[in-house]
N, C-alpha and C positions, 0 to 999 in steps of 0.2 A: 800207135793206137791199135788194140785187138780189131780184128773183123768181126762183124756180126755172123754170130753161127746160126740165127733163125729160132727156130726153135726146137730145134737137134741138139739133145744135152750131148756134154762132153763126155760121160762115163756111161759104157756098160750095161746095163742091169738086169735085163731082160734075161732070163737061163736060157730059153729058146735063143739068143743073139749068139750067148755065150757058147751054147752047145755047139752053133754052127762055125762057128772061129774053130774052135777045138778041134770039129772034125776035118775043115777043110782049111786049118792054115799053117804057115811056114814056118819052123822052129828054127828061131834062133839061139845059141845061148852064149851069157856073159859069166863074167867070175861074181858077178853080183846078180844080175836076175837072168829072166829067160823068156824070150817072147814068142808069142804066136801070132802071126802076120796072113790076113784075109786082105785081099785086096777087092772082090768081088762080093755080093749079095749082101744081105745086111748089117746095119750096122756101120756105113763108111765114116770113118772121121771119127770115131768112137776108141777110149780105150777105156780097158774092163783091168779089173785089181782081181787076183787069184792068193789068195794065202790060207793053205788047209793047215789042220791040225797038228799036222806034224814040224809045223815049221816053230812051235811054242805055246805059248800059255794064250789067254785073249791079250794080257796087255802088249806082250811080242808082238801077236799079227795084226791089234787094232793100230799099235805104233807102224808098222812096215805099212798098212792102207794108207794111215795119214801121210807117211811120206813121200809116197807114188803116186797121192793124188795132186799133193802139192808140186811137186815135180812137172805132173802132165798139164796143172794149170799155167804154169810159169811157159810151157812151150805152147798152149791154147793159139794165138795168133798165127804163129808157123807151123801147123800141123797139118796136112794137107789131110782135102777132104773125102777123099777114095777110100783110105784104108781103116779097117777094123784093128785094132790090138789089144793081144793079151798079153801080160806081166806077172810074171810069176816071180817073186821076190825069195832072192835067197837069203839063208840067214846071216850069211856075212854082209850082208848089205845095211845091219843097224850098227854094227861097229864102226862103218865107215862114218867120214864128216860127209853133211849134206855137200858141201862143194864137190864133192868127188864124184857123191852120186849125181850132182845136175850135170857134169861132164860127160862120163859114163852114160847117162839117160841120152842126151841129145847129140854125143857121137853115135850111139849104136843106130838111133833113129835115121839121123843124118846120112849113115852108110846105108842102110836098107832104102835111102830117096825118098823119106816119109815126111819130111819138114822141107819147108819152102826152103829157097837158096836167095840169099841178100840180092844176087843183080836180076831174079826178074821174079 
């Protein structure tokens, strides 16, 4: 059963949060997306969806949002709650099957120590 998060939404929205991730966090990148990782000031436990224009048409990037959000709902329980993140979705990430990408999502998190671990 999820944790109650309060009432601290799960995403993002704020461009003053997002500005601050952007200037002050840690790039990671995959062959599918690309994150920025705050672990201090605001916004902890929060992630933010980034998909600019160049990445396609609207129906491209509104489909890449809905996938990333759905993704970051499904890890909502095990997300710990210090860190801020951004995702920057690449365009090969809608050709994949969604299986690959919740792999891919919750290894990269997993390795960065952003999701709980099963024994405690």
């Amino acid at each position: 059963m999820p944790e109650p998060r309060g009432d601290k939404p799960l995403f993002l929205r704020s461009s003053r949060d997002i500005d601050y991730v952007k200037q002050h966090g840690r790039r990671i990148s995959t062959a599918l997306f690309n994150l920025l990782i705050c672990r201090t000031g605001v916004g902890g436990g929060q992630v933010g969806i980034i998909v600019g224009r160049r990445f396609g048409n609207a129906v491209r990037r509104n489909r890449a949002k809905r996938i990333f959000r759905e993704l970051t709902r499904q890890i909502r329980a095990d997300l710990l709650s210090e860190p801020a993140v951004l995702v920057f979705p690449k365009r090969d990430a809608l050709s994949q099957p969604f299986a690959t990408l919740e792999v891919a999502w919750r290894s990269s998190l997993a390795r960065q120590h952003l999701l709980r671990t099963e024994e405690g």
